[in-house]
GUKE-74255 format. One record per residue (C-alpha): residue number from 1; x, y, z; residue in three letters. Coordinates in Angstrom, 1 decimal, always signed. Example, Ala and Ser with C-alpha at 12.3 -4.5 7.8 and 13.67 -1.06 7.14 Angstrom:
! residues 2
i:c1:c2:c3:aa
1:+12.3:-4.5:+7.8:ALA
2:+13.7:-1.1:+7.1:SER
//
This chain:
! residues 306
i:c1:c2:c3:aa
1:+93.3:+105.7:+96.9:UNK
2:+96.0:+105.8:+94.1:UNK
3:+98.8:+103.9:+95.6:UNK
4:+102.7:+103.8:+94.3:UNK
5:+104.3:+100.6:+95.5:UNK
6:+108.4:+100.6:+94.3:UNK
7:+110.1:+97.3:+94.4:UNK
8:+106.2:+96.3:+93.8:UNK
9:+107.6:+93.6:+90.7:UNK
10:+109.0:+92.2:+94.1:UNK
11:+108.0:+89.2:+96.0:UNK
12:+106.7:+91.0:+98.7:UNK
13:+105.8:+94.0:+96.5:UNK
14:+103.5:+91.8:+94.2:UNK
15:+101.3:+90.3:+97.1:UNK
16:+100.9:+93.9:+98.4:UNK
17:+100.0:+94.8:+95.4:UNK
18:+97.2:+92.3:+95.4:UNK
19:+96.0:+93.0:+98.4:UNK
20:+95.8:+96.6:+97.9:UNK
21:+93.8:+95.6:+94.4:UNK
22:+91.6:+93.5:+96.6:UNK
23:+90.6:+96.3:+98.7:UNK
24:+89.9:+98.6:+95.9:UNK
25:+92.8:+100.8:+95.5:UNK
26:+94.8:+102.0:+92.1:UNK
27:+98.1:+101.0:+91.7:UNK
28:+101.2:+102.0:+90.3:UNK
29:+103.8:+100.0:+91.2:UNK
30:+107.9:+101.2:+90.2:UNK
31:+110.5:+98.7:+89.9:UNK
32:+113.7:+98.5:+88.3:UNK
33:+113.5:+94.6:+87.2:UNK
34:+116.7:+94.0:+88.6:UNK
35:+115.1:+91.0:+91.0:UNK
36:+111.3:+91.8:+90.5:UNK
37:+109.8:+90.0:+87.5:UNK
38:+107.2:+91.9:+85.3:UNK
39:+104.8:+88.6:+85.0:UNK
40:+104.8:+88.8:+89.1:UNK
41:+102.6:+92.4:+88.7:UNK
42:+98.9:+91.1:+89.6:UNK
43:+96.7:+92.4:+86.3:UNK
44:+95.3:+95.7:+87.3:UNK
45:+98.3:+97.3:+88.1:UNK
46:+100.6:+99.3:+85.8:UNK
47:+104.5:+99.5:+86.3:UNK
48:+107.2:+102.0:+85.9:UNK
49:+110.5:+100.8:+85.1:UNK
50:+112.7:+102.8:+87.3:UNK
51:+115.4:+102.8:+89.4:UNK
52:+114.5:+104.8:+93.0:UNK
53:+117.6:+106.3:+93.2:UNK
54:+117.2:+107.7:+89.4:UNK
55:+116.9:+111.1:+89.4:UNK
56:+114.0:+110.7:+86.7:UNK
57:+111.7:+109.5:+89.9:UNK
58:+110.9:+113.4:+90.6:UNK
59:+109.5:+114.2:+87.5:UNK
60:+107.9:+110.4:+87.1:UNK
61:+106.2:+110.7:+90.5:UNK
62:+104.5:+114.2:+90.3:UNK
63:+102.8:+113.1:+87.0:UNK
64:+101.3:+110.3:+88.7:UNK
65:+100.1:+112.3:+91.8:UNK
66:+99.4:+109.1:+94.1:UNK
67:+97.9:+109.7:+97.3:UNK
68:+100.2:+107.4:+99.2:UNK
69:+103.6:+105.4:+98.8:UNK
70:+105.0:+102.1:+99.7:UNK
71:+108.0:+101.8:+99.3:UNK
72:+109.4:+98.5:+99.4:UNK
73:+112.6:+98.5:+97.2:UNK
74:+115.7:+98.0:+98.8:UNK
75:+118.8:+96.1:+98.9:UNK
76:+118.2:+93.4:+100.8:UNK
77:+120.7:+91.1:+100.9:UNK
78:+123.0:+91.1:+104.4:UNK
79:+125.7:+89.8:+102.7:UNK
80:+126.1:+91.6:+99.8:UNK
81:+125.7:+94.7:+102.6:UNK
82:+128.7:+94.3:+104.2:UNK
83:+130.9:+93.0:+101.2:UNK
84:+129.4:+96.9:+99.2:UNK
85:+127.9:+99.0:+102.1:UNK
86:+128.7:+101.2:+99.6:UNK
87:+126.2:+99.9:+97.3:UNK
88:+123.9:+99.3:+100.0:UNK
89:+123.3:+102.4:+101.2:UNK
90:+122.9:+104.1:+97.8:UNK
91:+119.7:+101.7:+97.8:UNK
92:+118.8:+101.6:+101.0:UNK
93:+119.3:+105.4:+102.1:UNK
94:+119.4:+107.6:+98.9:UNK
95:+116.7:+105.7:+96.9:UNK
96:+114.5:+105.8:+100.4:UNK
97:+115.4:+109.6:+100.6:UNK
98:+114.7:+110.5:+96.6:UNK
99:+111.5:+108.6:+97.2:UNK
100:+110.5:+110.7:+100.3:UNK
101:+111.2:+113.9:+98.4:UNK
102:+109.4:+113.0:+95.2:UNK
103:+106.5:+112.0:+97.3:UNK
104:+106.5:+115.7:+99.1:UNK
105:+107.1:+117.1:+95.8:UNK
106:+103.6:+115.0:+94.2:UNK
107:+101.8:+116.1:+97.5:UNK
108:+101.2:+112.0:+98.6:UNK
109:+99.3:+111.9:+102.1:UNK
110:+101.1:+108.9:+103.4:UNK
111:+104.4:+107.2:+103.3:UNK
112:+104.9:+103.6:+104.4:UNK
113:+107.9:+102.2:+104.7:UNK
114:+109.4:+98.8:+104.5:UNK
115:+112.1:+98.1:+107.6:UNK
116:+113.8:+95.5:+109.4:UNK
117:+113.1:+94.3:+112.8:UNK
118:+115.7:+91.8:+113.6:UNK
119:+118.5:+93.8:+111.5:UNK
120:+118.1:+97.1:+113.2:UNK
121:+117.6:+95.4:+116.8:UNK
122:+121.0:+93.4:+116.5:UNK
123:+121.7:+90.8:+119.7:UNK
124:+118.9:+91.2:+121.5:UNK
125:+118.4:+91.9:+125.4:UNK
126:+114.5:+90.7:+125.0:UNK
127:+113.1:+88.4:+123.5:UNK
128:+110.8:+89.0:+121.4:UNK
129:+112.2:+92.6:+121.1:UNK
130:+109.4:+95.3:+121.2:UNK
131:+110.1:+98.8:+119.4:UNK
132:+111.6:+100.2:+122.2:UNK
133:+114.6:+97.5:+122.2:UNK
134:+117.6:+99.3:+121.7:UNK
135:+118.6:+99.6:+117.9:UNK
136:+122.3:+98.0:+117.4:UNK
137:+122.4:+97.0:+113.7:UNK
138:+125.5:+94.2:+113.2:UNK
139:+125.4:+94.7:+109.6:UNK
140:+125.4:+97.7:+106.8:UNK
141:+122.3:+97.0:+105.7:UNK
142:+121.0:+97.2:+109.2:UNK
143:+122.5:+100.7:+109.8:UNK
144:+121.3:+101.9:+106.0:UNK
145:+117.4:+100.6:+107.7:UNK
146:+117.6:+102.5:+110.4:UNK
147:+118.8:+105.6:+108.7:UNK
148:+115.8:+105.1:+106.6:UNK
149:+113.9:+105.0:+109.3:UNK
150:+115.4:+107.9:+110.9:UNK
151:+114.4:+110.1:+107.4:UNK
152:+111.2:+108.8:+106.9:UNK
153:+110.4:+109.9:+110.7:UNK
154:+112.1:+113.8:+109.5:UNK
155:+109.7:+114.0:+106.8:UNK
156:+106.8:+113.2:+109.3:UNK
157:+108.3:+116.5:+111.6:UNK
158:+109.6:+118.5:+108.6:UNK
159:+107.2:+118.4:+106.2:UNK
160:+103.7:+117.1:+108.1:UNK
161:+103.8:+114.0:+105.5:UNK
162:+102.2:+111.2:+107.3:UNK
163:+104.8:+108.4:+107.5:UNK
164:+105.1:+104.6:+109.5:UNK
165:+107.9:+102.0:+109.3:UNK
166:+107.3:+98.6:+109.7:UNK
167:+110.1:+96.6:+110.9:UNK
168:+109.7:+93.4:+109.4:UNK
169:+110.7:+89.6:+111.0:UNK
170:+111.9:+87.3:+108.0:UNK
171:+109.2:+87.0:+105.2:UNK
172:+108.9:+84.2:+103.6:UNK
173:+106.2:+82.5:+101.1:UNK
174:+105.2:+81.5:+97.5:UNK
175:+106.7:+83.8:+94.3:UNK
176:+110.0:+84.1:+96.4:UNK
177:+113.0:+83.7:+94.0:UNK
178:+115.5:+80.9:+95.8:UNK
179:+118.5:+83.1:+93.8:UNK
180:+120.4:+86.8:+94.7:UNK
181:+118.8:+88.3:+98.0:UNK
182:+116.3:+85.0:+99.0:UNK
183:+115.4:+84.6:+102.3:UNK
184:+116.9:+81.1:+103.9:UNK
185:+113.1:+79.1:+103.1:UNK
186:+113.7:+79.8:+99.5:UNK
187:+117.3:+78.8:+99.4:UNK
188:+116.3:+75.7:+101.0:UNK
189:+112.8:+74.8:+99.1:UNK
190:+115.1:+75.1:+95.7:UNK
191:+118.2:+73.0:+96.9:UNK
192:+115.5:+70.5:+98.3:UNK
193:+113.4:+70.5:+94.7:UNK
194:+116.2:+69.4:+93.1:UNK
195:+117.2:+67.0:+94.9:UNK
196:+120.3:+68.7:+96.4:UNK
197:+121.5:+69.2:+100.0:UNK
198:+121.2:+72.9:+101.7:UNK
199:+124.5:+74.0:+103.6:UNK
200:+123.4:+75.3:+106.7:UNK
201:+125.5:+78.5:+108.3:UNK
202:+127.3:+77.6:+111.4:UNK
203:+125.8:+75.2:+113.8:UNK
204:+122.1:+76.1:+112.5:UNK
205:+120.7:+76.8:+115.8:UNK
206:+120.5:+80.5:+115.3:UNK
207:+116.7:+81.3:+115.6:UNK
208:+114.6:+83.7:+113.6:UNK
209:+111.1:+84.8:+113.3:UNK
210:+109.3:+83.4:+110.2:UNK
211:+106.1:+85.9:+109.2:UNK
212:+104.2:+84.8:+106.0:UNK
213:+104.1:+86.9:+103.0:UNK
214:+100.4:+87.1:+103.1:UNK
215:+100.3:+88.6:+106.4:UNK
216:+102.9:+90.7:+105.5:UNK
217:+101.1:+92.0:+102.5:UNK
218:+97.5:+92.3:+104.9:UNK
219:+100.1:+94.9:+107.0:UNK
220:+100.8:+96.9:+104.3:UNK
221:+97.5:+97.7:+103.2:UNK
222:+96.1:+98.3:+106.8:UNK
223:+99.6:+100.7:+107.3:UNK
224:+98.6:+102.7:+104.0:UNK
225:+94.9:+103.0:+105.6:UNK
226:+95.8:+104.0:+109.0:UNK
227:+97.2:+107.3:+109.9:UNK
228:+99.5:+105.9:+112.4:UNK
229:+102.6:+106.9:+113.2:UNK
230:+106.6:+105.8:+113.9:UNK
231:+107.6:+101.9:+114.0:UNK
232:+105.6:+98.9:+114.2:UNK
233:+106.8:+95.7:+114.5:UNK
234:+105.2:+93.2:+112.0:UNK
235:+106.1:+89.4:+112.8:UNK
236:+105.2:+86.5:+115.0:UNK
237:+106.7:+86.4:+118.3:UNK
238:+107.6:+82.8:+117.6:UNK
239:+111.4:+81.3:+117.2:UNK
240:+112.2:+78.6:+115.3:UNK
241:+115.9:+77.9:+115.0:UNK
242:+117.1:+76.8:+111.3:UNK
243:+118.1:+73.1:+111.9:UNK
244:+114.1:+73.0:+112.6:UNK
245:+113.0:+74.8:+109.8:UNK
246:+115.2:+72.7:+107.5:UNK
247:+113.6:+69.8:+108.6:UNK
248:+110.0:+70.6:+108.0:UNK
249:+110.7:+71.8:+104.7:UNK
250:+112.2:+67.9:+103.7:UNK
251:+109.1:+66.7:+105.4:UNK
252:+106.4:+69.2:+103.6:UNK
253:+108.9:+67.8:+100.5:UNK
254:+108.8:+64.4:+101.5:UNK
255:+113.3:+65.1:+101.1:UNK
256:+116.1:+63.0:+102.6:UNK
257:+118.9:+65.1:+102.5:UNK
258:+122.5:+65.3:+104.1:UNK
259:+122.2:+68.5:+105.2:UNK
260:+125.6:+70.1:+105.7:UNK
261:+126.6:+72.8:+108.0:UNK
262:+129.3:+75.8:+106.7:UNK
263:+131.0:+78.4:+108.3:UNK
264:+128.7:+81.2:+109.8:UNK
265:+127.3:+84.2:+107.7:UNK
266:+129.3:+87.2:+108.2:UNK
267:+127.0:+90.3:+110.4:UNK
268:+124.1:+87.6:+111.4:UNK
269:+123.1:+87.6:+114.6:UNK
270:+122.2:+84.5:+116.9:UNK
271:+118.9:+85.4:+118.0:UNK
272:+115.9:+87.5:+116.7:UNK
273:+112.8:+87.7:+117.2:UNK
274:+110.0:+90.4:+117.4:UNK
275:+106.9:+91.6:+119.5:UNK
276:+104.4:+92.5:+117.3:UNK
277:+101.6:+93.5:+120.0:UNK
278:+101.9:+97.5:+118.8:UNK
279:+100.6:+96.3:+115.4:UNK
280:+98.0:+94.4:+117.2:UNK
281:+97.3:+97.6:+119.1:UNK
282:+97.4:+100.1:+116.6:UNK
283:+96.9:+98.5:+113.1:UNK
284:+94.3:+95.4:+114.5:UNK
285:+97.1:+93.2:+112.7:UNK
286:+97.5:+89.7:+114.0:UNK
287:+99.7:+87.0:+112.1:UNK
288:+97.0:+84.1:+111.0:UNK
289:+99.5:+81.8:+109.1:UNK
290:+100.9:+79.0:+111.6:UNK
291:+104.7:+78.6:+110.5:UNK
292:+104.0:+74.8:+110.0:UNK
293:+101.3:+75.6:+106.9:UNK
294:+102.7:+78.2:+105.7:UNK
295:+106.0:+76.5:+104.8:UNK
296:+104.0:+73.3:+103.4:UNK
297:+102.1:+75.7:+101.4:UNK
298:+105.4:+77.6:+100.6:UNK
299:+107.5:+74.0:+100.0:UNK
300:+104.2:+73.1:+97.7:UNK
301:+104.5:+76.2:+94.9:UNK
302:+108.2:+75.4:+94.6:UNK
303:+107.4:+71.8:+94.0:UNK
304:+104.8:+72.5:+91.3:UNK
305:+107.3:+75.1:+89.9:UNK
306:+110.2:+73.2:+89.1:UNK
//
């Protein structure tokens, strides 16, 4: 199939891309550059720098006719969400809706799109929280998800284009950039390579539910293969709270730090963790990196990097 990936200069975006190489698709991948990095794109894919929300992405779209979309840019930072929800949603829910019309315009087959489990689910009731959990966002960039979500489903009624959001747990792994919209492994693997001690938000026994890029990117392709519809869950069903995970990244580092703790991050929640069994189900996705090598392996490329 010819594939468009946005956000595919990403760090998620370039091991999808990969993977979909691997398997023997054609990729285009979109990207404005603002935190992708051209020398990320695996060789055999070409790239579009462009904005999703740019107006341009209509015309730019139907001359490349792809089959199917993944469509991974976004604002991601939780943060930065609820100091510009204004900003957040232009990314999050415009740029997701230009990108669902220019792929009905191109006549694309299938339409994947990139979610958030533990941002849409809020404080959870179950643990780990299946799709059905009810959706309470505590931040802007969880309620500009779910209105993603809830346009990607209309274009599935509306238009008969074949769509699936996956709602991610926290990705983490190599080629992740420990600056802007990093996840908390990142943050810590760069503080900890340079000899410096991470601040840990609040009290640090918040949990969350670590999912390796690779598997992530092995969900992608199988989402843009299948015909499957609605929400899946991609993640682990495993908690580890943050006071943990900080201390097997000094160990895979072979660090001493002090860590200290700071106040706690404004719209995070305490708990999250999701149920992944639909994926299982449906997709024949399983996670197969243990959280233990996959942050060794993760703390290893940042130690060859600096």
């Amino acid at each position: 199939m010819k594939i468009l990936v946005s956000g595919g200069a990403g760090f998620i975006g370039a091991h999808s891309v990969r993977a979909l190489l691997d398997a023997g698709h054609a990729v285009q991948a979109v990207d404005d550059l603002s935190h992708g990095r051209r020398e990320a794109l695996p060789a055999g894919a070409s790239l579009e720098v462009l904005d999703v929300r740019s107006p341009e992405l209509l015309a730019r779209v139907a001359a490349l006719r792809p089959d199917a979309v993944l469509h991974l840019a976004a604002q991601m930072d939780v943060r930065k969400s609820v100091a510009d929800p204004l900003f957040d949603a232009s990314v999050n829910v415009l740029g997701t809706l230009n990108l669902l019309e220019a792929a009905r315009r191109a006549g694309a087959k299938r339409f994947v799109f990139a979610s958030s489990g533990g941002a849409i689910y809020g404080e959870q009731e179950v643990f780990p929280a299946p799709e059905s959990h009810p959706r309470r966002p505590a931040s802007p960039y969880g309620v500009s998800k779910l209105c993603a979500e809830e346009y990607v489903a209309h274009y599935r009624l509306a238009h008969r284009l074949s769509t699936l959001s996956l709602r991610y747990a926290n990705v983490y792994g190599p080629g992740q950039d420990p600056q802007g919209e990093a996840g908390v492994v990142a943050i810590f693997c760069g503080k900890l390579t340079k000899g410096e001690s991470p601040t840990i938000n609040g009290d640090g026994l918040q949990t969350r539910d670590y999912v390796h890029v690779s598997d992530v990117a092995r969900a992608n392709r199988l989402a843009i293969e299948s015909q499957a519809p609605g929400v899946l869950n991609i993640g682990t069903g495993r908690e580890c709270d943050v006071v943990t995970l900080a201390r097997l990244l000094a160990s895979a580092l072979g660090a001493r730090p002090d860590f200290r703790h700071g106040p706690p991050a404004p719209g995070e929640q305490r708990r999250s963790v999701v149920d992944a069994a639909a994926a299982a189900s449906v997709l024949g996705w399983k996670p197969e990196v243990a959280l233990e090598q996959g942050l060794r392996d993760t703390a290893e490329w940042f130690a060859k990097k600096k």
